[in-house]
Jmol script that loads the backbone (N, CA, C; Angstrom):
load data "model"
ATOM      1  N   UNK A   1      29.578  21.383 107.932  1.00  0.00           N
ATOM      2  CA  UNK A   1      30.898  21.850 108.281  1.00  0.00           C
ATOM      3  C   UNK A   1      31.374  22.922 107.300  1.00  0.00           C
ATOM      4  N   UNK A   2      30.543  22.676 106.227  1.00  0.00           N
ATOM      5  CA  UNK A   2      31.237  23.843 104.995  1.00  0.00           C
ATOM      6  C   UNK A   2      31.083  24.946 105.333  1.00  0.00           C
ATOM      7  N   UNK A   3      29.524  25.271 105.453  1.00  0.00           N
ATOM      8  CA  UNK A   3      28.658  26.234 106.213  1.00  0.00           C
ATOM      9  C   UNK A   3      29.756  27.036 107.007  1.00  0.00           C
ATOM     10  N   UNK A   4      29.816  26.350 108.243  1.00  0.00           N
ATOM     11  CA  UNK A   4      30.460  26.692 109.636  1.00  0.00           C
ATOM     12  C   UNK A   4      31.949  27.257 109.172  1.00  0.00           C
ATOM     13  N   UNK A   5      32.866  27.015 108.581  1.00  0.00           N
ATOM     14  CA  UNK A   5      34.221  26.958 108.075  1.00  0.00           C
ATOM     15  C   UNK A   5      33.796  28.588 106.911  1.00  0.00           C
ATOM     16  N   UNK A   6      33.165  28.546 105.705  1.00  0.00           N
ATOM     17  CA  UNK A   6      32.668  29.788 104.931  1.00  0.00           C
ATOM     18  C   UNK A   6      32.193  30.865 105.957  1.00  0.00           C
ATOM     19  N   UNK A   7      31.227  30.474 106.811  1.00  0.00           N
ATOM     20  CA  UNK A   7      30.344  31.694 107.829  1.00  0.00           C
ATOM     21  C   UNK A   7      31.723  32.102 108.523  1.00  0.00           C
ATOM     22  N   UNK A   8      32.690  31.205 109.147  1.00  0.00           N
ATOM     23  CA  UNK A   8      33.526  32.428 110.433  1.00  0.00           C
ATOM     24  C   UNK A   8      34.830  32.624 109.523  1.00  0.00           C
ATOM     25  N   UNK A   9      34.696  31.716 108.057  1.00  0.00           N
ATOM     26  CA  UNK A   9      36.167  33.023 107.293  1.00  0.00           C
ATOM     27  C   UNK A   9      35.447  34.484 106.923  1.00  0.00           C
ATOM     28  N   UNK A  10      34.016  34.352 106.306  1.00  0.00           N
ATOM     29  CA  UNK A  10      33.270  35.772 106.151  1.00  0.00           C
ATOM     30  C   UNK A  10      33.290  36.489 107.574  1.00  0.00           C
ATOM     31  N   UNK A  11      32.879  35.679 108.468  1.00  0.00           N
ATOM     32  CA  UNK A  11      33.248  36.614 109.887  1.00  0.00           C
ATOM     33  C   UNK A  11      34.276  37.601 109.796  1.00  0.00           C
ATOM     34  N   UNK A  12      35.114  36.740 109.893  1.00  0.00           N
ATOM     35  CA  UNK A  12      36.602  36.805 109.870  1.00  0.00           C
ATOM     36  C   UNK A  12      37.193  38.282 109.252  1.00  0.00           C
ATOM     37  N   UNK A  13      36.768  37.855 107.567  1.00  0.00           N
ATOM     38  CA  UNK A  13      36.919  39.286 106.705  1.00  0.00           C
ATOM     39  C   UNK A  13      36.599  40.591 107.136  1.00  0.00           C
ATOM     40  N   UNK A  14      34.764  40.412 107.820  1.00  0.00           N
ATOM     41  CA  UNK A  14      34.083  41.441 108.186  1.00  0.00           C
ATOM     42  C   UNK A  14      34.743  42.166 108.979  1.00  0.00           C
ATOM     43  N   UNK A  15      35.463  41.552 109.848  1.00  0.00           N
ATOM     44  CA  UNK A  15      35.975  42.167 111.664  1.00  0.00           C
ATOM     45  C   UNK A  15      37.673  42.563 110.964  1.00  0.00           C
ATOM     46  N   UNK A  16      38.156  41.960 109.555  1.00  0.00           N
ATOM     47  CA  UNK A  16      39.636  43.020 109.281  1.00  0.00           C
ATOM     48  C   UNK A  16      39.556  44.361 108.385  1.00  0.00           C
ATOM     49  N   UNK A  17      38.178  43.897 107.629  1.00  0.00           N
ATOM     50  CA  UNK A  17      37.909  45.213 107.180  1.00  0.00           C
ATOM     51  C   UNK A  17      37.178  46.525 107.230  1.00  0.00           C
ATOM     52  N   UNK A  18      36.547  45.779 109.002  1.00  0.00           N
ATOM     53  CA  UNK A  18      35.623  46.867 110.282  1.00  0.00           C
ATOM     54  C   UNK A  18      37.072  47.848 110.327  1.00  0.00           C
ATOM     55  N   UNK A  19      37.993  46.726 110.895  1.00  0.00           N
ATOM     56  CA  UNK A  19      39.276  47.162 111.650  1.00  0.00           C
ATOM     57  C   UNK A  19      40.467  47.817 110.567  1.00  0.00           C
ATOM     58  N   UNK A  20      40.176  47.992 109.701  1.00  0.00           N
ATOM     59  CA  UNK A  20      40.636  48.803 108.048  1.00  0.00           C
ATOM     60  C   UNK A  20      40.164  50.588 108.412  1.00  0.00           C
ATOM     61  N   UNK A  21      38.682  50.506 108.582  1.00  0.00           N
ATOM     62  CA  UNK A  21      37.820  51.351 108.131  1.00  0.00           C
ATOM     63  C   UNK A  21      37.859  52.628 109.790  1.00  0.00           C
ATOM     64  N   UNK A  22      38.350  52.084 110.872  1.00  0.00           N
ATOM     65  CA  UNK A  22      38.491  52.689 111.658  1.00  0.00           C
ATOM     66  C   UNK A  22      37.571  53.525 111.907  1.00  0.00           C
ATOM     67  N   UNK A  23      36.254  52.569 111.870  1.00  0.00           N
ATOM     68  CA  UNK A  23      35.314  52.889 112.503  1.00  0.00           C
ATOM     69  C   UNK A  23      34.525  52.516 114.220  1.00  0.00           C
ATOM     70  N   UNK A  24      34.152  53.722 114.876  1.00  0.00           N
ATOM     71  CA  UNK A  24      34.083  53.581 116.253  1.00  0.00           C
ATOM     72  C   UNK A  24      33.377  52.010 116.226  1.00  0.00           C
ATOM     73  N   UNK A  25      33.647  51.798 117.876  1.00  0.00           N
ATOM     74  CA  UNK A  25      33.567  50.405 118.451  1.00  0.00           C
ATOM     75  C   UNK A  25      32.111  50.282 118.379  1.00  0.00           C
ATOM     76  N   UNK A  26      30.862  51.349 118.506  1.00  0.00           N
ATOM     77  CA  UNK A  26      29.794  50.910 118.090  1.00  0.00           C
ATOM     78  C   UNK A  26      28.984  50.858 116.848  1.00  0.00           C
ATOM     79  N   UNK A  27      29.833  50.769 115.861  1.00  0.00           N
ATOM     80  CA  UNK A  27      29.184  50.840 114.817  1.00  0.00           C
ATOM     81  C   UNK A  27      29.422  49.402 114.225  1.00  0.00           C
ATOM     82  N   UNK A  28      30.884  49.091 114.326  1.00  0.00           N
ATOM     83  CA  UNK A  28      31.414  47.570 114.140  1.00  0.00           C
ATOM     84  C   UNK A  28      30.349  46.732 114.993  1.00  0.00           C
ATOM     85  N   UNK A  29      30.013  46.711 115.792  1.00  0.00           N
ATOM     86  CA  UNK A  29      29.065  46.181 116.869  1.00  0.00           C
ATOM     87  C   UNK A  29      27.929  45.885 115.808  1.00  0.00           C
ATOM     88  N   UNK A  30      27.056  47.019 115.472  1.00  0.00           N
ATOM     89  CA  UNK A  30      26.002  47.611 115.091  1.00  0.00           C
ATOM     90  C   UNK A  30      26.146  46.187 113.471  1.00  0.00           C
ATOM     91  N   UNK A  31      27.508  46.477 112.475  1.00  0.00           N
ATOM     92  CA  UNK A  31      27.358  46.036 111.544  1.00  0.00           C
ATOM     93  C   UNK A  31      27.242  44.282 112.171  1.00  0.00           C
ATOM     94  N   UNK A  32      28.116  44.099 112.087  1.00  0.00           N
ATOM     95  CA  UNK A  32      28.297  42.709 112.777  1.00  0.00           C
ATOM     96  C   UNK A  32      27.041  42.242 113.316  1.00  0.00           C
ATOM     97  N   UNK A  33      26.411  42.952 114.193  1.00  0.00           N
ATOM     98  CA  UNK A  33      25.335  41.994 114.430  1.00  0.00           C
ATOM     99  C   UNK A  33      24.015  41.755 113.485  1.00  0.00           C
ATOM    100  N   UNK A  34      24.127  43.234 112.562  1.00  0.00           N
ATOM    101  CA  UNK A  34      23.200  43.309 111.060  1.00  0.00           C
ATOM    102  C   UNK A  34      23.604  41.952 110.598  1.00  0.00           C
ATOM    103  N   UNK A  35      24.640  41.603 110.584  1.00  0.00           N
ATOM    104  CA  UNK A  35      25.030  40.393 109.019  1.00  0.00           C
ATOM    105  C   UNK A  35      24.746  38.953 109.314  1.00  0.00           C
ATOM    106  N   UNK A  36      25.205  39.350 111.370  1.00  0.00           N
ATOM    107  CA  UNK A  36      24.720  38.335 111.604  1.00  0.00           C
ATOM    108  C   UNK A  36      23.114  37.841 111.890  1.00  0.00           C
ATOM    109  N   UNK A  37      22.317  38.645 111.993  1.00  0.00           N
ATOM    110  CA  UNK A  37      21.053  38.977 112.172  1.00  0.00           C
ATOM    111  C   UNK A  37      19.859  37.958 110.719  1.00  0.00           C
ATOM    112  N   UNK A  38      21.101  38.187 109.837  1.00  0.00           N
ATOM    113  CA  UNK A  38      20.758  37.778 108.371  1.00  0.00           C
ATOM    114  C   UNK A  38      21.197  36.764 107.913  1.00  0.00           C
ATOM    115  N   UNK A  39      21.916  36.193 108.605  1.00  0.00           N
ATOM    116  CA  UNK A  39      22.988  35.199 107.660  1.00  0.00           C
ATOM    117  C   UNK A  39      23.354  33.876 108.749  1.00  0.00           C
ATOM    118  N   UNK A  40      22.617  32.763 109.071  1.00  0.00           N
ATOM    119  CA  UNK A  40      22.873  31.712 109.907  1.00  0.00           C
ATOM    120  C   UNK A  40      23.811  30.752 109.212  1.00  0.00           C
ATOM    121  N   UNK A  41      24.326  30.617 110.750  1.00  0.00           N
ATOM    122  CA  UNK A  41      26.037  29.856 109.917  1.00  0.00           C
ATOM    123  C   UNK A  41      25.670  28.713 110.631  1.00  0.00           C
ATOM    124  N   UNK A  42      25.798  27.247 109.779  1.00  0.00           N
ATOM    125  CA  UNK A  42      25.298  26.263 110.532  1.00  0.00           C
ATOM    126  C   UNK A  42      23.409  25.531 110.093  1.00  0.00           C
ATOM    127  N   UNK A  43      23.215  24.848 110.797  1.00  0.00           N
ATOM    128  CA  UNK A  43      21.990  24.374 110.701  1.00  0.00           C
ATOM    129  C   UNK A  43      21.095  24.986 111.278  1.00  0.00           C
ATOM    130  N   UNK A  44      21.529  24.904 112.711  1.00  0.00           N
ATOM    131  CA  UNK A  44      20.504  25.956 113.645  1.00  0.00           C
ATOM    132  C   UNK A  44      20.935  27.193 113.404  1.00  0.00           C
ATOM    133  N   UNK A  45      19.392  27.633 114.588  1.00  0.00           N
ATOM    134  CA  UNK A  45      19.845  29.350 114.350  1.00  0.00           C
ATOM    135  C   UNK A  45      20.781  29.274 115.455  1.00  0.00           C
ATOM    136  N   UNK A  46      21.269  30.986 115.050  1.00  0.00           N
ATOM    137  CA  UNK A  46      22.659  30.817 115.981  1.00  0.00           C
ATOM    138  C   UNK A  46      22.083  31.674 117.201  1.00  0.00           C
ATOM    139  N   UNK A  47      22.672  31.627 118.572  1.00  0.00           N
ATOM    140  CA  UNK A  47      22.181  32.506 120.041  1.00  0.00           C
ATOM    141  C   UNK A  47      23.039  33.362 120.402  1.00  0.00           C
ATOM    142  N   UNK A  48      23.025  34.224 121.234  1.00  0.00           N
ATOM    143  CA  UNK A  48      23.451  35.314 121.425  1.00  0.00           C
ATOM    144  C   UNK A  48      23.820  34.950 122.981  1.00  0.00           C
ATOM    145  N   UNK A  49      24.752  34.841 123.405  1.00  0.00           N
ATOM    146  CA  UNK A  49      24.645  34.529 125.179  1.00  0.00           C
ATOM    147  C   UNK A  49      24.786  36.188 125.600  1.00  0.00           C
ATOM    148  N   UNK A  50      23.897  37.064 126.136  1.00  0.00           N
ATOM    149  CA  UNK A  50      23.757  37.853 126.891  1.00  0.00           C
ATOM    150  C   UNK A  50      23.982  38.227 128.303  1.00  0.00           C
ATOM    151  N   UNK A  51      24.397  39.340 128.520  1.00  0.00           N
ATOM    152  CA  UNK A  51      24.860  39.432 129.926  1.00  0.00           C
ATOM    153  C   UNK A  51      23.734  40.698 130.575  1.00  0.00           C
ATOM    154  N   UNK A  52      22.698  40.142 131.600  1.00  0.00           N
ATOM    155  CA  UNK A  52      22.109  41.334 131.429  1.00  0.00           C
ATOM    156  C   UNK A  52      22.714  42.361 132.679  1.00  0.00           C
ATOM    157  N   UNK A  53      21.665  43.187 133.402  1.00  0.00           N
ATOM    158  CA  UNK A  53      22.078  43.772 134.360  1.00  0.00           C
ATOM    159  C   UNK A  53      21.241  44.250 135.542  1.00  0.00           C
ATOM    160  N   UNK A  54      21.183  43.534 136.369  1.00  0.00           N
ATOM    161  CA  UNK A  54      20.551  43.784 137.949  1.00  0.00           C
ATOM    162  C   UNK A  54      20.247  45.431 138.293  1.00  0.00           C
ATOM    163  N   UNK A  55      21.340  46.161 137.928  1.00  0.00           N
ATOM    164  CA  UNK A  55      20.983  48.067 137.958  1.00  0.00           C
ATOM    165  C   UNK A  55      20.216  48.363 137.090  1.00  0.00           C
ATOM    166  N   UNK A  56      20.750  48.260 135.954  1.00  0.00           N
ATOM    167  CA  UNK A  56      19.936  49.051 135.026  1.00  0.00           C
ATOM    168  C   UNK A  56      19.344  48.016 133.793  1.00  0.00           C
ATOM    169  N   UNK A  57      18.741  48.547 133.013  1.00  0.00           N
ATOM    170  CA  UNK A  57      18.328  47.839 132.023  1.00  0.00           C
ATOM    171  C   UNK A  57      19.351  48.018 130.323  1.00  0.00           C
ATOM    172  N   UNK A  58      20.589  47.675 130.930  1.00  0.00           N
ATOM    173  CA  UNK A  58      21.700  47.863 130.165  1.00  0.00           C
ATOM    174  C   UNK A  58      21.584  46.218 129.487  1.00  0.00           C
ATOM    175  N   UNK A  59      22.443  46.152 128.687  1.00  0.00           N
ATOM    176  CA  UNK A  59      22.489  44.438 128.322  1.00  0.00           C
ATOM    177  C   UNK A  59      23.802  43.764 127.310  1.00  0.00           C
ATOM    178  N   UNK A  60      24.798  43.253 127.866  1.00  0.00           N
ATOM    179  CA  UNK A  60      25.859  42.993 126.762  1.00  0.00           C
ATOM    180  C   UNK A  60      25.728  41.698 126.139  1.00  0.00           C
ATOM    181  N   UNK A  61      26.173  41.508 125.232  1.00  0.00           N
ATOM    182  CA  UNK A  61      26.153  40.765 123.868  1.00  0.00           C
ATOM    183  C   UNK A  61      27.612  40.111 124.301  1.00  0.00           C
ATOM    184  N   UNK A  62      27.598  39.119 124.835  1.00  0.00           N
ATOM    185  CA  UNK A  62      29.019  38.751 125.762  1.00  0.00           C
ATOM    186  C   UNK A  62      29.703  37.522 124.445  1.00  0.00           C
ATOM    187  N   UNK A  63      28.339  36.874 123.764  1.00  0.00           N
ATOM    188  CA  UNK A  63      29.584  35.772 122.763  1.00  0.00           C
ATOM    189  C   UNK A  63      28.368  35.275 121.599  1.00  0.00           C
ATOM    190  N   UNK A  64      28.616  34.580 121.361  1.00  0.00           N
ATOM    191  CA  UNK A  64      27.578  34.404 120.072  1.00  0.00           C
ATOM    192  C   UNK A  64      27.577  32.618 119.466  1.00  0.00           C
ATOM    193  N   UNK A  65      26.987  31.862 120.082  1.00  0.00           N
ATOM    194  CA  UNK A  65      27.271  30.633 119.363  1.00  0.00           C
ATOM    195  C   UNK A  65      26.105  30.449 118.435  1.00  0.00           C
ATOM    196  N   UNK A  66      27.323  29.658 117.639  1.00  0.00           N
ATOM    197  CA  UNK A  66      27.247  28.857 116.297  1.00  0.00           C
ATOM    198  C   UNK A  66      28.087  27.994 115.687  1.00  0.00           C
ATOM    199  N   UNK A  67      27.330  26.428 114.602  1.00  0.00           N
ATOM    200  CA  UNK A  67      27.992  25.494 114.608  1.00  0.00           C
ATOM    201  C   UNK A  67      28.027  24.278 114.965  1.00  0.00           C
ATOM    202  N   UNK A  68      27.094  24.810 116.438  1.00  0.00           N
ATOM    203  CA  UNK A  68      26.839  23.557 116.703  1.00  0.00           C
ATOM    204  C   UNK A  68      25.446  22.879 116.276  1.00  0.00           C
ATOM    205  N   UNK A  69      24.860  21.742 117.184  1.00  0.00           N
ATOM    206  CA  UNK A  69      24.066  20.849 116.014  1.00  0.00           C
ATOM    207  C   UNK A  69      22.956  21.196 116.232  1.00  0.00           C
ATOM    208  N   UNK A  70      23.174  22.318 117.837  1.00  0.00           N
ATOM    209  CA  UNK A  70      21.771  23.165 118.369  1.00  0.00           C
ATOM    210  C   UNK A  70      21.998  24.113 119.003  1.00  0.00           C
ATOM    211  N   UNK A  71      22.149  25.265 118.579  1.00  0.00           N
ATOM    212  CA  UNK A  71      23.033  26.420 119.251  1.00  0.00           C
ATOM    213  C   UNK A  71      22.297  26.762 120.587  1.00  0.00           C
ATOM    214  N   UNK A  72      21.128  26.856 120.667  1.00  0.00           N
ATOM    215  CA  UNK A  72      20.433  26.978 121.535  1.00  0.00           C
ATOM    216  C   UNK A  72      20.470  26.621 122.474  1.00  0.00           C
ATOM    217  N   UNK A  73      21.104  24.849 122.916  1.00  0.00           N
ATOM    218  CA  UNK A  73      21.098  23.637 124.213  1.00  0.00           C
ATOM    219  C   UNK A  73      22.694  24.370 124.596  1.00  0.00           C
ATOM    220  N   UNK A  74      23.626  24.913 123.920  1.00  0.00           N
ATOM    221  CA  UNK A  74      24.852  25.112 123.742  1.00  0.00           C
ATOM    222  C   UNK A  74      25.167  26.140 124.690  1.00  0.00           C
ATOM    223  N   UNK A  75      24.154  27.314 124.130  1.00  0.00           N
ATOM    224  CA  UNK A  75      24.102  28.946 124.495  1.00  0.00           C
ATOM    225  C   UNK A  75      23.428  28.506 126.542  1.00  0.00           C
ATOM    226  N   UNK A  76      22.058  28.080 126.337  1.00  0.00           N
ATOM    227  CA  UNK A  76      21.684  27.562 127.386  1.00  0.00           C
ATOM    228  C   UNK A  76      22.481  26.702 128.559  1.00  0.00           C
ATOM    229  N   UNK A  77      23.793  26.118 128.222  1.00  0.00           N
ATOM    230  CA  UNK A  77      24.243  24.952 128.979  1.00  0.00           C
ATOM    231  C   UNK A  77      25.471  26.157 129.778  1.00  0.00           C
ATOM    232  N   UNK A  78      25.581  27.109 128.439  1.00  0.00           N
ATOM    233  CA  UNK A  78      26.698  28.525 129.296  1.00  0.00           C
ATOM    234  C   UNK A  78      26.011  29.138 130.240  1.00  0.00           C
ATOM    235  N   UNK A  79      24.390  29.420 129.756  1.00  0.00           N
ATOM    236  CA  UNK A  79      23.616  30.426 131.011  1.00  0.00           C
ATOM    237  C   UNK A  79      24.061  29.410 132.207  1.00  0.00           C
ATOM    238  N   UNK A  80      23.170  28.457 132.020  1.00  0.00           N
ATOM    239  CA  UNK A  80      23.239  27.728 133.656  1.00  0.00           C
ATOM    240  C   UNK A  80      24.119  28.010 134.531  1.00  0.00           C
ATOM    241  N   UNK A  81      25.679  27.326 134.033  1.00  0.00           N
ATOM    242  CA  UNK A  81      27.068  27.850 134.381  1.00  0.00           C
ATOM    243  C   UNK A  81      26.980  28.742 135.254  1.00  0.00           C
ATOM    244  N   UNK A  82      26.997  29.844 134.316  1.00  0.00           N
ATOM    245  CA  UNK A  82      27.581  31.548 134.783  1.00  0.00           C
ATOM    246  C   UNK A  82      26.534  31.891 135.470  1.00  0.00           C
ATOM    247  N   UNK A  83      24.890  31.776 135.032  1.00  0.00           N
ATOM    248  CA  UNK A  83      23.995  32.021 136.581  1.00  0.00           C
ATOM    249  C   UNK A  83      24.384  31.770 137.809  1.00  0.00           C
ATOM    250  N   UNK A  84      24.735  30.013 137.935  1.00  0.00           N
ATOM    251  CA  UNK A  84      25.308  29.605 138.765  1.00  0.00           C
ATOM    252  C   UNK A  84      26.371  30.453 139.637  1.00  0.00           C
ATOM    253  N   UNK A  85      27.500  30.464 139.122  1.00  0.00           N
ATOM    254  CA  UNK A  85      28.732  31.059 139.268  1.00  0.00           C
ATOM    255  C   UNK A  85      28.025  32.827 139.513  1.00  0.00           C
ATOM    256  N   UNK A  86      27.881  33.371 138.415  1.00  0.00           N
ATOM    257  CA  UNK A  86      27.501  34.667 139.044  1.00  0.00           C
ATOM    258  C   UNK A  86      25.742  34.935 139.029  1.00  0.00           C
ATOM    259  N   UNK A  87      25.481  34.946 139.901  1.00  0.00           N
ATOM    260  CA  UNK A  87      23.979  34.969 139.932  1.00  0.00           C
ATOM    261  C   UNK A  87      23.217  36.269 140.517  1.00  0.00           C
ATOM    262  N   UNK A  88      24.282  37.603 140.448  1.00  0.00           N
ATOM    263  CA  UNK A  88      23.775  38.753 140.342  1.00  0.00           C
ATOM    264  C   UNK A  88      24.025  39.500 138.571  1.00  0.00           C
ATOM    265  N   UNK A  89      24.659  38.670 137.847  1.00  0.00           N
ATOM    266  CA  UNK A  89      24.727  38.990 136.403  1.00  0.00           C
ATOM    267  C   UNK A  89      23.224  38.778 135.222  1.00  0.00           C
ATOM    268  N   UNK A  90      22.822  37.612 135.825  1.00  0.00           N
ATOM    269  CA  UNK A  90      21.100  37.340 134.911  1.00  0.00           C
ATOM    270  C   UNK A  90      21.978  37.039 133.489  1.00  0.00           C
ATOM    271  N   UNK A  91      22.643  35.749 133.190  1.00  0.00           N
ATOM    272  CA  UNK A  91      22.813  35.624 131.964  1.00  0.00           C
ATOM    273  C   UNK A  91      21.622  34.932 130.969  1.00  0.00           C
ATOM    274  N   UNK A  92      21.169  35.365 129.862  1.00  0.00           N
ATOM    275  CA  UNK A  92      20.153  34.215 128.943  1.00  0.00           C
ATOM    276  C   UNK A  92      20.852  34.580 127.500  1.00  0.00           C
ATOM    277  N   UNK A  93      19.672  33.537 126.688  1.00  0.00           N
ATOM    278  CA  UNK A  93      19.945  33.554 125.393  1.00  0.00           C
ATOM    279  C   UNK A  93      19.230  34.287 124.580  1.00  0.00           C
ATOM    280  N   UNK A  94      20.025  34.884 123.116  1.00  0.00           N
ATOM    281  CA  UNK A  94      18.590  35.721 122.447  1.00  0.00           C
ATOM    282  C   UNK A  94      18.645  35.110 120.840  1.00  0.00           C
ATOM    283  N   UNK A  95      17.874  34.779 120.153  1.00  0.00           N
ATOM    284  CA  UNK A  95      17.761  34.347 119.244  1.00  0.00           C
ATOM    285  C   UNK A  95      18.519  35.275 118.256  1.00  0.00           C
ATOM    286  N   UNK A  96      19.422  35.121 117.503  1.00  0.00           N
ATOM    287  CA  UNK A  96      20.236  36.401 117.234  1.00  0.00           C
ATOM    288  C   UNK A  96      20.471  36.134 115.206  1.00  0.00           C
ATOM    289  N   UNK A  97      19.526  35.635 114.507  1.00  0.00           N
ATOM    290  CA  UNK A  97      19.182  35.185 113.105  1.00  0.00           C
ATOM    291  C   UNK A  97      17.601  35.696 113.320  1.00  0.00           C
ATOM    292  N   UNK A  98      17.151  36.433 112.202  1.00  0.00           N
ATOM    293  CA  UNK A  98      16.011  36.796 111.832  1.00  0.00           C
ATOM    294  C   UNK A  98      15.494  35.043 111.104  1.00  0.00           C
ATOM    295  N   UNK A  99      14.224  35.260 111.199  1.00  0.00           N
ATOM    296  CA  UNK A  99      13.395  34.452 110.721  1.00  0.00           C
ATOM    297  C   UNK A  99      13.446  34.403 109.155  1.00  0.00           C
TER     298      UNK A  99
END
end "model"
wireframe off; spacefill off
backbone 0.3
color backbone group
């Protein structure tokens, strides 16, 4: 719980002093997912719930869990869902912590 509580106040900091620096929306993107790329908050690694895209081979980064006791069953239990529900969207998970 310490973990989880330290990782999203550092979140936290990162995204007021992105929003300080008034830097464009893809670069905040860009950092944010560097730190998170590096830095697992929690026990497990953390997932990326993705939104992909039926046209093109575009792909959004729609939420990011972590915290829980398996981010993975977590991230996975949202795909099902929203496949379900929208099933021209192709939602999955991406492992989103380097090794």
């Amino acid at each position: 719980m310490k973990n989880f509580i330290s990782g999203f106040a550092l979140a936290s900091v990162i995204f007021y002093l992105l929003g300080l620096l008034q830097l464009p929306f893809q670069d905040h993107r860009f950092l944010f997912e560097d730190y998170v790329s590096k830095q697992k908050i929690g026990s497990s690694y953390d997932y990326w719930l993705v939104k992909g895209n039926s046209i093109s081979s575009d792909e959004d980064r729609t939420a990011l869990y972590f915290g829980y006791g398996d981010d993975r069953i977590e991230c996975e239990r949202a795909v099902k869902n929203l496949n379900k529900e929208y099933p021209l969207a192709n939602y999955y998970c991406v492992k989103a912590n380097l090794e």
